[in-house]
N, C-alpha and C positions, 0 to 999 in steps of 0.2 A: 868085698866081693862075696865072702862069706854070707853074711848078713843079707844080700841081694838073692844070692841062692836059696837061702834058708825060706824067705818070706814069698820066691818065685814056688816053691816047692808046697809049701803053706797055702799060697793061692790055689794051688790043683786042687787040694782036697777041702777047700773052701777056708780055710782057717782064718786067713786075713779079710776076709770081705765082710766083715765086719765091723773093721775099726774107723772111728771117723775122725778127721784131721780138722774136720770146718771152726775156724775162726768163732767163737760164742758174740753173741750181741748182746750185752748187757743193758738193758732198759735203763735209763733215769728218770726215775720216777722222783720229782722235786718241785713244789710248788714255793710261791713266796707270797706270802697277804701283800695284797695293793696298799694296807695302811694298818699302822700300829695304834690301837686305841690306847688312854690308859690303864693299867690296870685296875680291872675290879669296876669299871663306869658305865658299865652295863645293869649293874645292881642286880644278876640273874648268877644264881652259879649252877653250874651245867655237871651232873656226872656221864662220860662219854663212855659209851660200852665201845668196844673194841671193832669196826669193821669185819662183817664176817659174811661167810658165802649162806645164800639159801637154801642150796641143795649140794648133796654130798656127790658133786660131779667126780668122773676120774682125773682131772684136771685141776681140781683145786688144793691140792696137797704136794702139787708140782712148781718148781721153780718156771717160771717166772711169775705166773698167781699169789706165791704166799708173798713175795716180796713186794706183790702191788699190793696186798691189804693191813700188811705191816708198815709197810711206809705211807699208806692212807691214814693210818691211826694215829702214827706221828704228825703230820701235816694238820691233820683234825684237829689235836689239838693245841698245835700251833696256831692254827685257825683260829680258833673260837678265843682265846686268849688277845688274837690280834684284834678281834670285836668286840674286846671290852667285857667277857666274861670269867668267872671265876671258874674253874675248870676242878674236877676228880678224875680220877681214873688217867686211863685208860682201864675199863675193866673186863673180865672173858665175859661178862653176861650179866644181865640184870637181878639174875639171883644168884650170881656172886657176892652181889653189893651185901654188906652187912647193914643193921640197923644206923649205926649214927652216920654210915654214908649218906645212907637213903635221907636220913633225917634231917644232914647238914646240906643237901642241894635240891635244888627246888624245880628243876629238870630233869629228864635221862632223854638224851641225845643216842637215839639205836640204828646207825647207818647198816642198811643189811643189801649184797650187791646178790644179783640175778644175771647169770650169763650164759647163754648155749651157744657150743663150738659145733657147728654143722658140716661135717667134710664128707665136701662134693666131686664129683669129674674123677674121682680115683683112679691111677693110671698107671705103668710099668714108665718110668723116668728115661731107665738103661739096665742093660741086663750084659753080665759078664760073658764071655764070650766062651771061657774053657769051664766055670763051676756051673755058669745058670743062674748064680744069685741075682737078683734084683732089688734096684731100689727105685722107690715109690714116688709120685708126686699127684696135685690135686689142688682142689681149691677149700680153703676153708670160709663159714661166714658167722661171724660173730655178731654178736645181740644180745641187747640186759637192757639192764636199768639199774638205778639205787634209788632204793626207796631210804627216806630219810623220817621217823617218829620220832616226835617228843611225847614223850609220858609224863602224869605226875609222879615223884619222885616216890613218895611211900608207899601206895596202891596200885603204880600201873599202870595207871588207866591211860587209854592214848588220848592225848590232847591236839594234835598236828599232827599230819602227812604233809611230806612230798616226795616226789620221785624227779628224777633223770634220766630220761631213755640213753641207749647208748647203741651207736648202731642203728641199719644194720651195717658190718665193714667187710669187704671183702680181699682177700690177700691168697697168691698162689703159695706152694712151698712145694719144696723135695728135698724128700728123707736124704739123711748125708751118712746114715749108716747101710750098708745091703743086707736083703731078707736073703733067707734061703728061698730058693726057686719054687720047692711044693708047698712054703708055708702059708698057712689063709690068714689073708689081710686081718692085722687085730688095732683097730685103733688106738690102745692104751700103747703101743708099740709108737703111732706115730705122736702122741704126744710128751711126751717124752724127748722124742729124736731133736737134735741141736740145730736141724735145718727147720724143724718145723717152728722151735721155739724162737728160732734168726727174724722168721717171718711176723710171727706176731706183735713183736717187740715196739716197733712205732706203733703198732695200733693201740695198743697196749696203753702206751706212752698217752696219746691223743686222747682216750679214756680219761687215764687219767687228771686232766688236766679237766675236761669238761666237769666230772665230779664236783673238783674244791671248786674250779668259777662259778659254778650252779650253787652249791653250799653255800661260797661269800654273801651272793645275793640273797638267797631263800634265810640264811641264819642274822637275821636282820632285827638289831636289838630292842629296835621300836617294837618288832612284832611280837617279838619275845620277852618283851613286858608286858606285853599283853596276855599273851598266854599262859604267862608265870600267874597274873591278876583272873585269869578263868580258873585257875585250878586249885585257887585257893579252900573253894567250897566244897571241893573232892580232897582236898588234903584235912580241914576242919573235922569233916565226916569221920573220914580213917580215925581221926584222933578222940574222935567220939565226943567232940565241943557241940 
């Protein structure tokens, strides 16, 4: 009873309308190669730079973002391993790589994701009856792509593109924490909140997944001995032969 009064009394001067009880939706984000090649029968070895955002959105340093491009990085190279190539890395960046990386792989594989979170219809949800707090809801719509480069391994130099659009997806949400009543709408606010993050979760997921089936296809070891065998004479050069 204590405990009821304590937090009835709390609510008058706003104190609880804040705290959010909503269940979290945890994304699984897991792929599996269609087929295991043997290893190394690709005769390519690949150093993979690590999946990373192209712009320094306020969203990509936020759960559930990091955990979609760290577990892209795992799956990547689970991937490419499952095609029959000799794998480095995962590494933060291509001028991480030190000399005998560079020198012992004859690729760099630089997946780089592109994504804008556009929130639309911004609305009052429900609004508290005795503080005035409210909580928010709206539509958000998601859009990118991954663009996928291979480089030659010592120089850089880009050797292949592709990309994978993604989107556009559209999905409602509402905030599951309450704002105070006079506070001006801050987006970094809703990205954040557990209801907005509840909602993007399957889309999320669905991303995901189009990514590596696109990759299986496009990372295709016929084509990638070929392009290993184009970049011989930009690697030669570098070497000064």
């Amino acid at each position: 009873m204590k405990t009821v009064a304590a937090c009835f009394f709390a609510l008058m001067i706003g104190a609880c309308a804040t705290t959010s009880t909503l269940p979290a939706y945890n994304p699984q984000f897991t792929y599996t190669p269609p087929q295991e090649a043997k290893p190394g029968a690709a005769q390519v070895t690949i150093a993979l730079v690590a999946p990373s955002y192209a712009q320094d959105a306020p969203w990509t340093g936020l759960a559930p973002w990091t955990t979609f491009s760290n577990d892209l990085s795992s799956d990547f190279n689970e991937l490419l391993a499952a095609r029959g190539f000799l794998v480095k890395g995962p590494f933060g960046a291509y001028e991480q790589m030190v000399f005998p990386d560079k020198q012992g792989s004859d690729l760099v594989l630089v997946p780089t994701l592109s994504v804008t979170v556009d929130l639309q219809n911004v609305s009052r949800a429900q609004t508290e009856i005795i503080s005035g707090n409210v909580r928010m809801k709206g539509d958000a719509v998601l859009t990118g792509r991954v663009d996928f480069v291979l480089m030659e391994s010592l120089t850089g130099t880009r050797m292949w593109t592709k990309n994978v659009p993604l989107g556009p997806k559209s999905v409602q949400w509402t905030m599951s924490q309450w704002l105070p009543k006079n506070a001006q709408f801050n987006p970094a606010v809703v990205y954040q909140d557990q209801g907005f993050v509840n909602a993007l979760g399957p889309v999320l997921e669905g991303f995901y997944t189009d990514i590596l089936e696109n990759a299986w296809t496009y990372l295709n070891p016929d084509e990638l001995k070929l392009v290993k065998t184009q970049s011989l004479p930009v690697r030669k050069r570098a070497a000064g032969a």
